[in-house]
Gaussian input, Z-matrix of N, CA and C with variables (Angstrom, degrees):
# hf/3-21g

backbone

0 1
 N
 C     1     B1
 C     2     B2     1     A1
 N     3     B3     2     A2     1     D1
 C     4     B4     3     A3     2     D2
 C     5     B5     4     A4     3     D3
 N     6     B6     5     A5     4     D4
 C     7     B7     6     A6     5     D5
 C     8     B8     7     A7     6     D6
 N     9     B9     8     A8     7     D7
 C    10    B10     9     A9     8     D8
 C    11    B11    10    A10     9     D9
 N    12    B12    11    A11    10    D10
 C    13    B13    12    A12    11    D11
 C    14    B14    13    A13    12    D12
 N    15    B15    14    A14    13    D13
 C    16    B16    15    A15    14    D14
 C    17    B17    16    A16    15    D15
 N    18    B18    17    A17    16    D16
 C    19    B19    18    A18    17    D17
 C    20    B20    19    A19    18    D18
 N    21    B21    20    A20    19    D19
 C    22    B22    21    A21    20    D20
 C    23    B23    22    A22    21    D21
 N    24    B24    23    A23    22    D22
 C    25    B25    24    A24    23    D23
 C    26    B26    25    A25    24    D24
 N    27    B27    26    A26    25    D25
 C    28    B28    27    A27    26    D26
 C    29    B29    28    A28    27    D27
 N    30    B30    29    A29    28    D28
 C    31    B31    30    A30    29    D29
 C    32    B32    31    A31    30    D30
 N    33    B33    32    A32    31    D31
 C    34    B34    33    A33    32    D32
 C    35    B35    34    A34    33    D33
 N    36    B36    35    A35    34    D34
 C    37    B37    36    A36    35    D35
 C    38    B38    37    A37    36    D36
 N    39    B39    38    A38    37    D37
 C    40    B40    39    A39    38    D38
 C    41    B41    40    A40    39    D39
 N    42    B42    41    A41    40    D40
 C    43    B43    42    A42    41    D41
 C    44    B44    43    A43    42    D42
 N    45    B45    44    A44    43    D43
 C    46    B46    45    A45    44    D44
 C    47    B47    46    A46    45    D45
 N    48    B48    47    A47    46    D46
 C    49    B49    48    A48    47    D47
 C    50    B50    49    A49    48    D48
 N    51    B51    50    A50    49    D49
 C    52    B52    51    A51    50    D50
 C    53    B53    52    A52    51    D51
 N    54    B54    53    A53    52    D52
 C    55    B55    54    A54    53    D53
 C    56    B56    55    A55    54    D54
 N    57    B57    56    A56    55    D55
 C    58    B58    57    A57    56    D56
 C    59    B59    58    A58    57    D57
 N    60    B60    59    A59    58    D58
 C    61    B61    60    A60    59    D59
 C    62    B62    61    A61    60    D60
 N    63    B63    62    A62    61    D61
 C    64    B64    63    A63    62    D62
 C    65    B65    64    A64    63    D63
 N    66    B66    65    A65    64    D64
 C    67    B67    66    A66    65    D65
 C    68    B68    67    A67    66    D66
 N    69    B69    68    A68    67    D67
 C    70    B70    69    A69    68    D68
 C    71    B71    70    A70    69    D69
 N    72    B72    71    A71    70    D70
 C    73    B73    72    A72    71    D71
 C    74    B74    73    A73    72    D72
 N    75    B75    74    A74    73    D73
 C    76    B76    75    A75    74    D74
 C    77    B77    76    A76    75    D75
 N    78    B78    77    A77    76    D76
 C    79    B79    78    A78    77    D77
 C    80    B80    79    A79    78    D78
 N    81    B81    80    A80    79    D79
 C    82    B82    81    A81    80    D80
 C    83    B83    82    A82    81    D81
 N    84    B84    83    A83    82    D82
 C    85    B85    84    A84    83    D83
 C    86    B86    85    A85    84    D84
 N    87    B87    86    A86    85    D85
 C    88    B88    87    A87    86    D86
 C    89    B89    88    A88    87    D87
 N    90    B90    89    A89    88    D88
 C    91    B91    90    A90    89    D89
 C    92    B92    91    A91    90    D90
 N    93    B93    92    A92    91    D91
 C    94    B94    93    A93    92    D92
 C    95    B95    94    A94    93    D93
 N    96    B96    95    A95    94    D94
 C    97    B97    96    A96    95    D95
 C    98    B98    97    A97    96    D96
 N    99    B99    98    A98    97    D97
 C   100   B100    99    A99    98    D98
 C   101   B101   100   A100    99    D99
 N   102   B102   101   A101   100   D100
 C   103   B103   102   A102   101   D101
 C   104   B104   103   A103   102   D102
 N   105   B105   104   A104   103   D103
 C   106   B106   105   A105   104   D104
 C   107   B107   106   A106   105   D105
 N   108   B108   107   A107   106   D106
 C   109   B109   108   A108   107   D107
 C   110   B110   109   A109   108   D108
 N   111   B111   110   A110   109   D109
 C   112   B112   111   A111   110   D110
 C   113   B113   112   A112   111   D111
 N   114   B114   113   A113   112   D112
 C   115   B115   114   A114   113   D113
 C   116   B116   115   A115   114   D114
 N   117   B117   116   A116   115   D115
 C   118   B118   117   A117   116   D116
 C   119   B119   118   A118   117   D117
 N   120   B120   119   A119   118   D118
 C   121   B121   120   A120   119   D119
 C   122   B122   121   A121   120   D120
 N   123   B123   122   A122   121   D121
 C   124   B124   123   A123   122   D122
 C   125   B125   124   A124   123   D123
 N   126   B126   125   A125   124   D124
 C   127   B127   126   A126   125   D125
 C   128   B128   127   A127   126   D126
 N   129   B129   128   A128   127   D127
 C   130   B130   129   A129   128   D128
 C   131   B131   130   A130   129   D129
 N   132   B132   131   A131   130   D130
 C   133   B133   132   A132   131   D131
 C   134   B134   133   A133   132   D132
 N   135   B135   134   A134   133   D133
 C   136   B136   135   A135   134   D134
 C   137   B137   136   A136   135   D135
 N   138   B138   137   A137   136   D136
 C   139   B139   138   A138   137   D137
 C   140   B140   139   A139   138   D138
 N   141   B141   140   A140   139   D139
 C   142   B142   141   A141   140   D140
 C   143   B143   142   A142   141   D141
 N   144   B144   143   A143   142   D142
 C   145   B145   144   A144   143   D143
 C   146   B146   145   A145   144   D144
 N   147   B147   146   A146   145   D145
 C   148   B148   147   A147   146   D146
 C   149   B149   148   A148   147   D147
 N   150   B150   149   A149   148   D148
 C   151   B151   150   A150   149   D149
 C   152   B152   151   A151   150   D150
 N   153   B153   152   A152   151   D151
 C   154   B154   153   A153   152   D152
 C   155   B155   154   A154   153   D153
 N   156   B156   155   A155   154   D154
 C   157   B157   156   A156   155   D155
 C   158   B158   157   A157   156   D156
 N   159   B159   158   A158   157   D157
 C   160   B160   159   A159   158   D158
 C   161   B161   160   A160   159   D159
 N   162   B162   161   A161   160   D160
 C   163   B163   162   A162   161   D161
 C   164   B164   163   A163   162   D162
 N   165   B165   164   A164   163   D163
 C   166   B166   165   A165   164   D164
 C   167   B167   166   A166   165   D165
 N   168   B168   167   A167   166   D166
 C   169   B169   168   A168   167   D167
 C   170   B170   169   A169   168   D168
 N   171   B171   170   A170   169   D169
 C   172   B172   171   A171   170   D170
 C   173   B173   172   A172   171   D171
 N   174   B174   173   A173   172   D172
 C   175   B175   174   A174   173   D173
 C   176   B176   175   A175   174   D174
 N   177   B177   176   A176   175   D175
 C   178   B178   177   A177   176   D176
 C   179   B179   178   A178   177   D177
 N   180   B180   179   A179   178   D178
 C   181   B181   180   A180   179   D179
 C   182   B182   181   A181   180   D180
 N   183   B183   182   A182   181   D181
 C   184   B184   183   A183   182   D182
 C   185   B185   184   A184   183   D183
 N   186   B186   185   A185   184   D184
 C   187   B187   186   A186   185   D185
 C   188   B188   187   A187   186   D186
 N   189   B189   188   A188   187   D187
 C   190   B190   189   A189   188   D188
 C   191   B191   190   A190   189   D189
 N   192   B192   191   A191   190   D190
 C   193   B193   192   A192   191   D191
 C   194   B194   193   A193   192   D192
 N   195   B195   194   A194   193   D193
 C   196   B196   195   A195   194   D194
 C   197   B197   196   A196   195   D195
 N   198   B198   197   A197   196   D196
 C   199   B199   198   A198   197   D197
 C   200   B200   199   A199   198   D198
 N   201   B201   200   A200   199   D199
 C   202   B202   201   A201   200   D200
 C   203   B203   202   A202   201   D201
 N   204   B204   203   A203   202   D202
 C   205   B205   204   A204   203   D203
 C   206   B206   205   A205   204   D204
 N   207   B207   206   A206   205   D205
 C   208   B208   207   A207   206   D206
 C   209   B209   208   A208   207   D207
 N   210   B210   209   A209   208   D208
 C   211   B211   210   A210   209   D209
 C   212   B212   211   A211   210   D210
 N   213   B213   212   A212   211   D211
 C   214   B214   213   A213   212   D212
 C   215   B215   214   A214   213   D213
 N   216   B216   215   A215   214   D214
 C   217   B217   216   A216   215   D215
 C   218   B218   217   A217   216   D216
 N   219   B219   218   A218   217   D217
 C   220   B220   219   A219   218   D218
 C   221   B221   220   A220   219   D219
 N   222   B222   221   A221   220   D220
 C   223   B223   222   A222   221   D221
 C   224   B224   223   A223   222   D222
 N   225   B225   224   A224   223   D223
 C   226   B226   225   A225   224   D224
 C   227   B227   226   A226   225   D225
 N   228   B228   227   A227   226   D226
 C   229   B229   228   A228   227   D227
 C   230   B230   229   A229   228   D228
 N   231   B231   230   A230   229   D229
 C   232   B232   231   A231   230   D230
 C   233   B233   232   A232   231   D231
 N   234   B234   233   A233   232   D232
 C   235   B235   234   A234   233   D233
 C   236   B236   235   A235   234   D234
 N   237   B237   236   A236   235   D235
 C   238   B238   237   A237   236   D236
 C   239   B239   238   A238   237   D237
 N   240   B240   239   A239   238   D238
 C   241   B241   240   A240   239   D239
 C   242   B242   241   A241   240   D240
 N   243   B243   242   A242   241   D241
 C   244   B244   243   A243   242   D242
 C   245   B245   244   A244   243   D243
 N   246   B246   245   A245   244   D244
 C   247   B247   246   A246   245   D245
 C   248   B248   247   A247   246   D246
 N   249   B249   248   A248   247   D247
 C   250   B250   249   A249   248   D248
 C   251   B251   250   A250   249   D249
 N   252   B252   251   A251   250   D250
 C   253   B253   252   A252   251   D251
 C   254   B254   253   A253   252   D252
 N   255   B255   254   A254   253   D253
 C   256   B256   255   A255   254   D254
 C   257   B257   256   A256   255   D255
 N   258   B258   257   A257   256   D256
 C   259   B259   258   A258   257   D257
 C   260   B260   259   A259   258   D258
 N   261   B261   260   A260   259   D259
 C   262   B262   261   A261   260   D260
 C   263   B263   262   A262   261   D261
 N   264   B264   263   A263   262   D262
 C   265   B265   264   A264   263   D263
 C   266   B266   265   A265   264   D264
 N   267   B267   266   A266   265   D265
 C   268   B268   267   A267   266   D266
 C   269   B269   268   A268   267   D267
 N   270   B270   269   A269   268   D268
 C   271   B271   270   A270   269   D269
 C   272   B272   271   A271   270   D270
 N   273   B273   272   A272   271   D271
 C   274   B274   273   A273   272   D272
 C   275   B275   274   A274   273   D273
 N   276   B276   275   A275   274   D274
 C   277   B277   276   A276   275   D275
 C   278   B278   277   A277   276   D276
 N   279   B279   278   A278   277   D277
 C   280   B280   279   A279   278   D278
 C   281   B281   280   A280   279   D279
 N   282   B282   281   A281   280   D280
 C   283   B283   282   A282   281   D281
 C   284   B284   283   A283   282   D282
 N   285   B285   284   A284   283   D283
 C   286   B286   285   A285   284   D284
 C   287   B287   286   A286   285   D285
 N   288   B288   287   A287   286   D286
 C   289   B289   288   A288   287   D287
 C   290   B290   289   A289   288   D288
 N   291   B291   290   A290   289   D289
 C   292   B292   291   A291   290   D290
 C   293   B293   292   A292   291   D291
 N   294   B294   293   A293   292   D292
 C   295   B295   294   A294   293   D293
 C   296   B296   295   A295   294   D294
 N   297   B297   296   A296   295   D295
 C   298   B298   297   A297   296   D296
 C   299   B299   298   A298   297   D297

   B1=1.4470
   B2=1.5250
   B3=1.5833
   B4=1.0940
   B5=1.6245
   B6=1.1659
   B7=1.3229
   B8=1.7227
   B9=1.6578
   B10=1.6110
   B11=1.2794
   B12=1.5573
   B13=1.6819
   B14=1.6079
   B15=1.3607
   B16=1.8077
   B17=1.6520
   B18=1.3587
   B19=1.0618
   B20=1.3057
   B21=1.5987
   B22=1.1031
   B23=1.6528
   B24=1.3792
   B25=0.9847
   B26=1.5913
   B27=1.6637
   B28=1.4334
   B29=1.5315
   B30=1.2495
   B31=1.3354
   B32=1.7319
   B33=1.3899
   B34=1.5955
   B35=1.5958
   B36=1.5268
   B37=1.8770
   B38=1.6244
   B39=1.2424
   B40=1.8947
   B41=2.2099
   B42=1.2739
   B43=1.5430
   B44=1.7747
   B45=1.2789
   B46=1.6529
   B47=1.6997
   B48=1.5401
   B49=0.8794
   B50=1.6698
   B51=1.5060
   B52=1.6192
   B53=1.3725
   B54=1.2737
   B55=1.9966
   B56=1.7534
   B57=1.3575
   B58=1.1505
   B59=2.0525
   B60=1.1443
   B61=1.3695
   B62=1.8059
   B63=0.8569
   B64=1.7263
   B65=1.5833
   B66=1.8649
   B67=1.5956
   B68=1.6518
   B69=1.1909
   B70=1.6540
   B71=1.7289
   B72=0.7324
   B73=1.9331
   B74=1.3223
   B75=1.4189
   B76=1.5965
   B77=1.7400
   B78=1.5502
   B79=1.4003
   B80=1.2003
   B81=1.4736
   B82=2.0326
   B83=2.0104
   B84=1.3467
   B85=1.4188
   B86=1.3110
   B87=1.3599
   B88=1.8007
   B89=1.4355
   B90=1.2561
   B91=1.6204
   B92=1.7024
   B93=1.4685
   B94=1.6298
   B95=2.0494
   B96=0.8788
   B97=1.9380
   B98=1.3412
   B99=1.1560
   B100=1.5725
   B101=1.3912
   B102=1.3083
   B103=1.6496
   B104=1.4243
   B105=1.0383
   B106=1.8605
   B107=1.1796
   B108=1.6643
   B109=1.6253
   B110=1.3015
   B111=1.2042
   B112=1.3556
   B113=1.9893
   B114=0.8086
   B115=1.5419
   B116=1.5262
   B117=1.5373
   B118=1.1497
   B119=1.2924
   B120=1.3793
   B121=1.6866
   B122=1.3350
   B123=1.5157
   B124=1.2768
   B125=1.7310
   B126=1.6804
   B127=0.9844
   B128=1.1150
   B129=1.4222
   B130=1.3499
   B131=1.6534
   B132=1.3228
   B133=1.4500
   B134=1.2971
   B135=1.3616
   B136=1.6380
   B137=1.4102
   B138=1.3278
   B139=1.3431
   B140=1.5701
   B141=1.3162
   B142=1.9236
   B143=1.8933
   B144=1.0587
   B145=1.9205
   B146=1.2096
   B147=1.4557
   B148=1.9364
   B149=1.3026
   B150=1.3051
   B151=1.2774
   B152=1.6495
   B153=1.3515
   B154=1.5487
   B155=1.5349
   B156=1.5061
   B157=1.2673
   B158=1.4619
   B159=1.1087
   B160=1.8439
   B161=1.3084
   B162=1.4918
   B163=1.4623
   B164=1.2000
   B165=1.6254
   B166=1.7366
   B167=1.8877
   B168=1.1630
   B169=1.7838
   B170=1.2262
   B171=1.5846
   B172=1.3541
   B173=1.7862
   B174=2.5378
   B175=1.5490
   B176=1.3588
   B177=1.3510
   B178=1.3147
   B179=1.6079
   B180=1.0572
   B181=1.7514
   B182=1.0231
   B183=1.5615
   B184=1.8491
   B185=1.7785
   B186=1.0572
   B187=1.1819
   B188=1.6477
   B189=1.2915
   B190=1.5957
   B191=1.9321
   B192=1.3276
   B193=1.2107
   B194=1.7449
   B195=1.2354
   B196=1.3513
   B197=1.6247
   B198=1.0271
   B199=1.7306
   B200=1.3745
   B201=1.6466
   B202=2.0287
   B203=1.5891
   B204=1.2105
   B205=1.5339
   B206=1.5466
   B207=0.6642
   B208=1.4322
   B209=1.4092
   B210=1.3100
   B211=1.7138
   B212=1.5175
   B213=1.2963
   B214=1.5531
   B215=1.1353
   B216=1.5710
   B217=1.8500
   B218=1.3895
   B219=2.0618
   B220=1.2224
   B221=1.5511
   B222=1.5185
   B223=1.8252
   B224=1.4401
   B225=1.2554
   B226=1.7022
   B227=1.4773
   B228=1.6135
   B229=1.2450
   B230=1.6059
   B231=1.4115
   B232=1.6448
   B233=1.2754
   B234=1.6249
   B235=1.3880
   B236=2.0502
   B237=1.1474
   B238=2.2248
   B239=1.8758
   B240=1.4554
   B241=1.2237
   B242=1.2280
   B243=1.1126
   B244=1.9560
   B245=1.6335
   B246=0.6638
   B247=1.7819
   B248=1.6556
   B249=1.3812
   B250=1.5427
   B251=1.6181
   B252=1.4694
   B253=1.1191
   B254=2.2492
   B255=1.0686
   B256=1.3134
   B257=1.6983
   B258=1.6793
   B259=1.4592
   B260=1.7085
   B261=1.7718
   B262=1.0847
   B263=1.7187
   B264=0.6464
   B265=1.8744
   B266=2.0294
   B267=1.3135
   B268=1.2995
   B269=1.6982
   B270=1.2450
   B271=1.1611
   B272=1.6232
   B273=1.2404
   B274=1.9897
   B275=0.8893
   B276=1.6401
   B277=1.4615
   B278=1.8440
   B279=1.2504
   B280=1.5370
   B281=1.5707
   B282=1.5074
   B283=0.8802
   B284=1.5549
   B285=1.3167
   B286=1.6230
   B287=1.3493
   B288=1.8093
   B289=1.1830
   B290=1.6892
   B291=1.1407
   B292=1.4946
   B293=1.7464
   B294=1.2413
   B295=1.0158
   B296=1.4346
   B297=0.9808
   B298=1.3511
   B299=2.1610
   A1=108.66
   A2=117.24
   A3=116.71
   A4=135.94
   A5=148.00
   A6=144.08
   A7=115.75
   A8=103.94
   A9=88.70
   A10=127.79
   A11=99.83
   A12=101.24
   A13=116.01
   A14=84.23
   A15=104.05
   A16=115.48
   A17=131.68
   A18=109.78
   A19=97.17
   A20=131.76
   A21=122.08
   A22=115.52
   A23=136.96
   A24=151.92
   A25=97.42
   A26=120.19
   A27=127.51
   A28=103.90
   A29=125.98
   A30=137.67
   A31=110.64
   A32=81.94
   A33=96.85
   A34=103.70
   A35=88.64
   A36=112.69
   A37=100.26
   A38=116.39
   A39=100.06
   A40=83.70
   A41=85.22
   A42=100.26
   A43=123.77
   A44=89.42
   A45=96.69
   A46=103.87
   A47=120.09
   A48=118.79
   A49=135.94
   A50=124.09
   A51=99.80
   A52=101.02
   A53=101.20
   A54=132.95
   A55=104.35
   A56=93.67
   A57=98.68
   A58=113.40
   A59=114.74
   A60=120.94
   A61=142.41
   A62=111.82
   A63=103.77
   A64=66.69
   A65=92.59
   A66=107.52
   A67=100.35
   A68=118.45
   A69=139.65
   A70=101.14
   A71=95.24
   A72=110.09
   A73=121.86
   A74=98.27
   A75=120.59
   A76=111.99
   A77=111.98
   A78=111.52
   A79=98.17
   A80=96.09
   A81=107.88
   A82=73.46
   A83=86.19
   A84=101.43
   A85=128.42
   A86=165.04
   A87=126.26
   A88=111.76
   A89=121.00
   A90=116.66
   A91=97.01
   A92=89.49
   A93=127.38
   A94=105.92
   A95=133.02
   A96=128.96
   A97=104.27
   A98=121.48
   A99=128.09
   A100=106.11
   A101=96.90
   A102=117.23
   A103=139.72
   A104=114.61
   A105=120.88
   A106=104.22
   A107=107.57
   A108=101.49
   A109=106.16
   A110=119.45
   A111=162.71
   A112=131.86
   A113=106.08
   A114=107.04
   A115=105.38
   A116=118.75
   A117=146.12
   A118=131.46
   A119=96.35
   A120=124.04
   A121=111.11
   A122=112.16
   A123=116.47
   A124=107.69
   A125=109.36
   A126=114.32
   A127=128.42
   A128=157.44
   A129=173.51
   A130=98.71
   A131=120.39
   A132=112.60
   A133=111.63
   A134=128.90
   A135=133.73
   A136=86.02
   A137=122.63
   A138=160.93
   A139=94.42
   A140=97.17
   A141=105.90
   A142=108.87
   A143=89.01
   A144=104.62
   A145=111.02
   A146=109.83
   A147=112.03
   A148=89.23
   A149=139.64
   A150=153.99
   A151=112.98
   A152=97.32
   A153=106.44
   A154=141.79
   A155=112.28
   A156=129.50
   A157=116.07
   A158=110.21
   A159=123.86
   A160=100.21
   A161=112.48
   A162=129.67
   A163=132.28
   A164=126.13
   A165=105.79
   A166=102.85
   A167=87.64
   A168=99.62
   A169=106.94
   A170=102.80
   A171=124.45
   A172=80.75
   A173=79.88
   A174=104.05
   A175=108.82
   A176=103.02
   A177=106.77
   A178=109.87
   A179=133.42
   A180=128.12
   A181=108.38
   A182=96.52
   A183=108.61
   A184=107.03
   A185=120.88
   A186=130.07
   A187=129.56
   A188=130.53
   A189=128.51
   A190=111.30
   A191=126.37
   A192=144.53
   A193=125.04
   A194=99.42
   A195=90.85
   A196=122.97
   A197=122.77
   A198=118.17
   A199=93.96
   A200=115.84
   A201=107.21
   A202=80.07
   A203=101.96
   A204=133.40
   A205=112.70
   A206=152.49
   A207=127.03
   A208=155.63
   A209=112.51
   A210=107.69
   A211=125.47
   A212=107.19
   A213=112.12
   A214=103.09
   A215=80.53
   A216=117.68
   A217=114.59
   A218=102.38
   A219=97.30
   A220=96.34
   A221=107.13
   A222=86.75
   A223=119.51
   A224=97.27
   A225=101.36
   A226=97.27
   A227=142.51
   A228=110.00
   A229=83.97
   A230=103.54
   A231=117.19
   A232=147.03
   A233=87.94
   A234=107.36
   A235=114.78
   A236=83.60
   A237=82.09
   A238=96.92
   A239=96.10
   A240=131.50
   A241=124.52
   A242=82.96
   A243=103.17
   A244=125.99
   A245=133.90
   A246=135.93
   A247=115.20
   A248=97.51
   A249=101.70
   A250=108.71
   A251=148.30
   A252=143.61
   A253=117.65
   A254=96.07
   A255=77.76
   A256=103.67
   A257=87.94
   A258=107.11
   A259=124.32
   A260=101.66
   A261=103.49
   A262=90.39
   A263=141.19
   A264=155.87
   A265=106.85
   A266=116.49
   A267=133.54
   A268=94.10
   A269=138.43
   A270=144.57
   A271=91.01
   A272=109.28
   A273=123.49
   A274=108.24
   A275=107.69
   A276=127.39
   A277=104.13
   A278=121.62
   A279=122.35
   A280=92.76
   A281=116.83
   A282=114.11
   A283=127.89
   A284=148.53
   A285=123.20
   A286=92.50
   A287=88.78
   A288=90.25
   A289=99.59
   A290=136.90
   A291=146.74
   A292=96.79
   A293=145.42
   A294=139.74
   A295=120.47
   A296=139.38
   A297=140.57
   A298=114.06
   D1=127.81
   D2=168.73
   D3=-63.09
   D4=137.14
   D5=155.60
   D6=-53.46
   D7=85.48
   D8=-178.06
   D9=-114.79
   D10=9.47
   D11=178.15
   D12=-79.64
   D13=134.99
   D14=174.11
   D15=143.89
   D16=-140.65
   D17=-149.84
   D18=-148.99
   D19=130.09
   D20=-152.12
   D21=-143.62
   D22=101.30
   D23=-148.06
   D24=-79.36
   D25=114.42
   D26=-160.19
   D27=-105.19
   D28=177.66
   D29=146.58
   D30=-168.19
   D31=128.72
   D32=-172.27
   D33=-121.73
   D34=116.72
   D35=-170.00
   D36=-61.72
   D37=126.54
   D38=-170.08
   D39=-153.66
   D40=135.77
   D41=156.69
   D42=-15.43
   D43=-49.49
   D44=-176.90
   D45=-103.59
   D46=41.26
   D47=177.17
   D48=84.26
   D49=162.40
   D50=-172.41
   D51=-75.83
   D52=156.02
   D53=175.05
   D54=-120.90
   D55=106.60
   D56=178.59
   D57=-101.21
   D58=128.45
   D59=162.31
   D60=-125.65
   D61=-153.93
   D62=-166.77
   D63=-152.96
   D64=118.98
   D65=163.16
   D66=-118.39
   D67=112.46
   D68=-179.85
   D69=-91.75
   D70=101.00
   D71=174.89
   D72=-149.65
   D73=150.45
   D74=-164.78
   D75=-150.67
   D76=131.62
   D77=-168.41
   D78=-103.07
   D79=138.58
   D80=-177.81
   D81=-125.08
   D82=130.92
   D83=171.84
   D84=11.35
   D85=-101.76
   D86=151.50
   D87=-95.35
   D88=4.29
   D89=161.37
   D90=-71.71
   D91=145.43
   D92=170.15
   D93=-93.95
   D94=121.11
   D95=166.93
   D96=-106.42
   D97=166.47
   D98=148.11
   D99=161.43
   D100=-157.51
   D101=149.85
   D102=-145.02
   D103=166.88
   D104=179.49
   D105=-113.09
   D106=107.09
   D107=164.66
   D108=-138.01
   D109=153.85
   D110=-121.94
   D111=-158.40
   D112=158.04
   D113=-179.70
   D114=-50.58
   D115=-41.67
   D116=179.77
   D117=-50.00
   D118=-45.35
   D119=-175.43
   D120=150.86
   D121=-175.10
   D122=167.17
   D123=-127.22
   D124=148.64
   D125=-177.95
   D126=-138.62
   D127=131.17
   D128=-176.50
   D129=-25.16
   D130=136.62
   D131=156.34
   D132=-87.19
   D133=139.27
   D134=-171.51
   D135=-109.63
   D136=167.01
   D137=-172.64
   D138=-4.39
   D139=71.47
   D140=169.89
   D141=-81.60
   D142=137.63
   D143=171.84
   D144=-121.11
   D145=156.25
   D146=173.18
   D147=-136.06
   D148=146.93
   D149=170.93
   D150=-160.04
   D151=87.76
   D152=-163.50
   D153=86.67
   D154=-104.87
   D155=144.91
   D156=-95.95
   D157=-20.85
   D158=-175.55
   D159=-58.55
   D160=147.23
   D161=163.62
   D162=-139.69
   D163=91.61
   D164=-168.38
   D165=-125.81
   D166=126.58
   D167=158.61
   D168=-158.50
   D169=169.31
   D170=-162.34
   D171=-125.41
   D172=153.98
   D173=167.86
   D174=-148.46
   D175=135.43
   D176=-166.84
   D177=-84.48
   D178=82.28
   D179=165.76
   D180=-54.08
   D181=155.57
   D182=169.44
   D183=-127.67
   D184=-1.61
   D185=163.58
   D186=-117.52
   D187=141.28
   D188=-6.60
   D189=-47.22
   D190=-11.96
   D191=-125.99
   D192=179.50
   D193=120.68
   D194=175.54
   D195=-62.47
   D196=147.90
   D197=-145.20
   D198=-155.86
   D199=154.32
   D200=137.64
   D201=-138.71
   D202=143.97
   D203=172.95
   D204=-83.39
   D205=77.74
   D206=148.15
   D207=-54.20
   D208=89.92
   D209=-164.90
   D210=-101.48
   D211=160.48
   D212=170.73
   D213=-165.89
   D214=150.24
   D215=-153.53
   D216=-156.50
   D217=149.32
   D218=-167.70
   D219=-126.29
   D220=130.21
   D221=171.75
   D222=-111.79
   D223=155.69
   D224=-169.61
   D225=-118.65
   D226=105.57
   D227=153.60
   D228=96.11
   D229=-165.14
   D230=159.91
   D231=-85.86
   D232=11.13
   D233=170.69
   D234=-107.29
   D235=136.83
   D236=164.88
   D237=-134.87
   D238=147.33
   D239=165.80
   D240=-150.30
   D241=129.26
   D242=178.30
   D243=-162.23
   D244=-152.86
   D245=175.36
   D246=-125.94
   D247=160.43
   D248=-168.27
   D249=-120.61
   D250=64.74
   D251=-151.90
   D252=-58.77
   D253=117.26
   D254=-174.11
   D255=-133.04
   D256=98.13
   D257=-177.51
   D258=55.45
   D259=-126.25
   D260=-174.19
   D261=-99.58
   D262=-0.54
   D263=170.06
   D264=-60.55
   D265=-17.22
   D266=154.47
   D267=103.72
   D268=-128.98
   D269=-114.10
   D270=176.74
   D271=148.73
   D272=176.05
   D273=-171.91
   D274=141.34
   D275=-170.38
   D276=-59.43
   D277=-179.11
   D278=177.51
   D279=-165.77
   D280=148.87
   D281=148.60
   D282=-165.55
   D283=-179.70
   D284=-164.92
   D285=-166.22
   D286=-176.02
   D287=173.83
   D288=-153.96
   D289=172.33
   D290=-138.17
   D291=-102.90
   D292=101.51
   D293=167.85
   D294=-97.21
   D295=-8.87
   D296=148.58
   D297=-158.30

């Protein structure tokens, strides 16, 4: 099982350029909580999982566009990488690193 609580400075490579965020998460038994915030706002993680090093939840944005993201991620260390699926808009790399 990974050590994944804390707070982790993202960027997700996307068409319209990098999107950088602060993903704040903490594992309560294999639920994942937190939030994703952004230039945009910040937003709730919905149906977060932990299964190991694995990490998947979704967030629903409403800017540029109403959206739900779906991501998964693996962290190693103080680093996580993984991808962020966004709809029919395809799939993008993500990746961070542990700032507190």
């Amino acid at each position: 099982m990974a050590d994944i609580d804390g707070s982790w400075d993202t960027v997700t490579k996307t068409p319209l350029g990098d999107q950088r965020a602060t993903l704040t998460i903490r594992q309560e038994g294999s639920s994942l909580v937190g939030t994703y915030s952004g230039p945009m706002g910040s937003v709730d993680i919905e149906n977060g999982e932990v299964e190991g090093d694995t990490l998947r939840w979704k967030v629903a944005v409403t800017v540029p566009m109403p959206l739900t993201l779906d991501c998964t991620a693996r962290v190693d260390g103080d680093t996580i990488t993984g991808d962020v699926a966004a709809g029919a808009f395809g799939s993008f790399p993500m990746s961070g690193t542990r700032t507190a």
